[in-house]
Legacy VTK file of the C-alpha trace (Angstrom):
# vtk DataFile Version 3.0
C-alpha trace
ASCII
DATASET POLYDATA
POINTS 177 float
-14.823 0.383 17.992
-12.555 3.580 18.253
-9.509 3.653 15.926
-6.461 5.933 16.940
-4.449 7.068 14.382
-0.683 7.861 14.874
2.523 7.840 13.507
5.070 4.971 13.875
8.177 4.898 14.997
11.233 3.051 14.395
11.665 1.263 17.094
7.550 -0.199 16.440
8.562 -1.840 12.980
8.107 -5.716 15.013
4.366 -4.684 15.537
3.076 -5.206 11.812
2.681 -9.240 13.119
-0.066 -7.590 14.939
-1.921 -7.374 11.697
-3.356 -10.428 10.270
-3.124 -9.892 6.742
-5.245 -12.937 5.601
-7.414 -12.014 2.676
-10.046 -14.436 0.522
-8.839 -13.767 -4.001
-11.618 -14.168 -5.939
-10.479 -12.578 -8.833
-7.288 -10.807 -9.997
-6.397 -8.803 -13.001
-3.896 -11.159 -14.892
-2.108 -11.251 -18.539
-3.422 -14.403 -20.327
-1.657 -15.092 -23.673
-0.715 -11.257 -23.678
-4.425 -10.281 -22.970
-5.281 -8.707 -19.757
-8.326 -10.382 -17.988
-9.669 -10.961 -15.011
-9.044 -14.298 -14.087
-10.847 -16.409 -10.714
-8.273 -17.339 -8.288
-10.543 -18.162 -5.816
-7.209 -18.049 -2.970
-6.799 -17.799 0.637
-3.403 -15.414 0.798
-3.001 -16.102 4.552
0.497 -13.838 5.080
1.743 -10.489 3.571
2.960 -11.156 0.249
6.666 -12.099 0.565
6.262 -13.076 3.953
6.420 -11.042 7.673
10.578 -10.487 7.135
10.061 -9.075 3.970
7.570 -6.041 5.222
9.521 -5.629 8.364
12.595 -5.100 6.537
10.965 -2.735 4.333
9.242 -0.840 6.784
12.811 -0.455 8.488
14.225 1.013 5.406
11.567 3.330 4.924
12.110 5.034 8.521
15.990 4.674 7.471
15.797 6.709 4.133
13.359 9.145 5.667
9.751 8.222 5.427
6.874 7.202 7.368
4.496 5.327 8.556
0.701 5.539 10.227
-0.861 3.047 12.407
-3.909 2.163 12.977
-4.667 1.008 16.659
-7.625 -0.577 17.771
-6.968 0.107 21.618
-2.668 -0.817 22.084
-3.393 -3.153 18.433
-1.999 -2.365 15.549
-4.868 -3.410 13.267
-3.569 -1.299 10.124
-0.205 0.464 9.051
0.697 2.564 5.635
4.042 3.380 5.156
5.535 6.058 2.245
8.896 5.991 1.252
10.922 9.351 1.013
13.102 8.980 -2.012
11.907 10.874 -5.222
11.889 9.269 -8.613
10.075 9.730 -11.978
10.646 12.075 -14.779
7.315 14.154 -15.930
6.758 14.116 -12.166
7.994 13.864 -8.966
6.682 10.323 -7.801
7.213 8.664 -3.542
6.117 5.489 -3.356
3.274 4.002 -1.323
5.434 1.607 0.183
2.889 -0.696 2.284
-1.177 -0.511 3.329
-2.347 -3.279 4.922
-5.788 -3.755 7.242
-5.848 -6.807 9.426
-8.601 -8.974 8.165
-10.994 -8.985 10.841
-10.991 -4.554 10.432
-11.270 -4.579 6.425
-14.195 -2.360 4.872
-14.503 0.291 8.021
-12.774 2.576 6.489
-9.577 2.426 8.449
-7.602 1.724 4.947
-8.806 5.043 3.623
-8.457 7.050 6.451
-4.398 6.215 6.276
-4.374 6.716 2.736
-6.029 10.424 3.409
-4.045 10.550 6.637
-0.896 9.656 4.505
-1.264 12.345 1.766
-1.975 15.399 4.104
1.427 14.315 5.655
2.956 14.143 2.353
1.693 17.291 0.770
4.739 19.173 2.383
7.470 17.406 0.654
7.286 19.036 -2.508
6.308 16.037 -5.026
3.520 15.686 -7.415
2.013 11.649 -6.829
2.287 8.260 -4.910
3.472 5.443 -7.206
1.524 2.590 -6.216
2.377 -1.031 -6.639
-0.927 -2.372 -6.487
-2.029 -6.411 -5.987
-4.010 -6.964 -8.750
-6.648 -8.657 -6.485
-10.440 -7.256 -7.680
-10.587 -5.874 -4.116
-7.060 -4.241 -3.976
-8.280 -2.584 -7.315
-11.239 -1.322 -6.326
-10.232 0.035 -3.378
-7.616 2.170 -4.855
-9.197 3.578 -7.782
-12.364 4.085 -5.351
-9.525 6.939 -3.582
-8.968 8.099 -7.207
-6.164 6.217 -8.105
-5.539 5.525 -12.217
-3.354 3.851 -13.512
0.355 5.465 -13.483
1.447 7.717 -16.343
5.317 6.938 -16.044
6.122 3.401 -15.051
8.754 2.739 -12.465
10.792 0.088 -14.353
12.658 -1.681 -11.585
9.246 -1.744 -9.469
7.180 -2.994 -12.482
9.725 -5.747 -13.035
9.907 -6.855 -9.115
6.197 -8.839 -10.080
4.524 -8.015 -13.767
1.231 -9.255 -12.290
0.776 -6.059 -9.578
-0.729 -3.266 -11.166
1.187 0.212 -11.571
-0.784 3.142 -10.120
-0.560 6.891 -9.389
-2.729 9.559 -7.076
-1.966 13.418 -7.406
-1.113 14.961 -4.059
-2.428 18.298 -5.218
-5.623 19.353 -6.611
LINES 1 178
177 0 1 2 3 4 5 6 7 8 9 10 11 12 13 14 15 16 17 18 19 20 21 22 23 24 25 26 27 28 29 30 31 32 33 34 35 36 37 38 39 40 41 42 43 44 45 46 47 48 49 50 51 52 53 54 55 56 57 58 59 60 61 62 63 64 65 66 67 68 69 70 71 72 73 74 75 76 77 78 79 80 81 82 83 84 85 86 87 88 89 90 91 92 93 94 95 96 97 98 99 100 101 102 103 104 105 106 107 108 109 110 111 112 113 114 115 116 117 118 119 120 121 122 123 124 125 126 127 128 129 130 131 132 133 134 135 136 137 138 139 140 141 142 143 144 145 146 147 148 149 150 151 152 153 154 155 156 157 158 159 160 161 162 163 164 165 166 167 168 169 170 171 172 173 174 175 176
């Protein structure tokens, strides 16, 4: 298996169906009677979160307002995509958001998610901001792979974000040093 890695365009957004982003929960990290646990879910999540529509109109936004996104190609397959927004928010720091990462099922744990994180930041570092803001799933796997990158949990919360679903987790990565 060779993986190319390459930026999107625009006109591409329709190819995220490519990825099947079907994923077993065991566990996620849930509030229960205001105390956070992890709970078993034991869940097959067989679409992106939201649905397809949802992701594609997002990703379309984020090449609208600016920002980017990496795909992963197995061959002419999309098998993986991250996508950053461009806008700037956050008050200590300067925050982008980490709009999208998703791995197609069948490519999960080869590294391919990491190498568009990396792949994403080095692209980033010339824009002049501090972190990605991260809306994590709280899936155990989801978790582990961020704060595996270095990811902790964010330091300024992104109210409107936070409040779009309570149960994903907030998270931050410096893009420098």
């Amino acid at each position: 298996m060779s993986i190319q890695y390459r930026l999107l365009e625009v006109h591409e957004c329709e190819r995220i169906i490519e990825v099947n982003p079907a994923r077993f929960i065991k566990r996620a990290w849930r509030s229960v009677n205001g105390i956070k646990q992890w709970i078993d879910l034991n869940w097959l999540d067989e679409d992106y979160p939201n649905g397809y529509d949802d992701h594609f109109e997002a990703l379309q936004t984020t090449f609208e307002h600016g920002g980017f996104a990496i795909g992963a190609f197995d061959n002419d397959r999309l098998v993986g995509f991250i996508s950053i927004n461009r806008e700037e928010f956050g008050n200590q720091y300067k925050y982008v958001l980490l709009d999208q990462l998703f791995v197609d099922n069948k490519y999960q744990d080869k590294g391919i998610g990491k190498q568009l994180f990396y792949q994403s930041v080095e692209k980033t570092k010339g824009w002049g901001v501090d972190k990605f803001y991260i809306c994590a799933g709280s899936s155990e796997d989801t978790l582990a792979f961020y704060y595996a990158l270095g990811c902790i949990d964010a330091k300024e919360i992104n109210q409107h974000i936070f409040e779009d679903d309570e149960n994903d987790m907030q998270l931050e990565y410096a893009l420098h040093g």
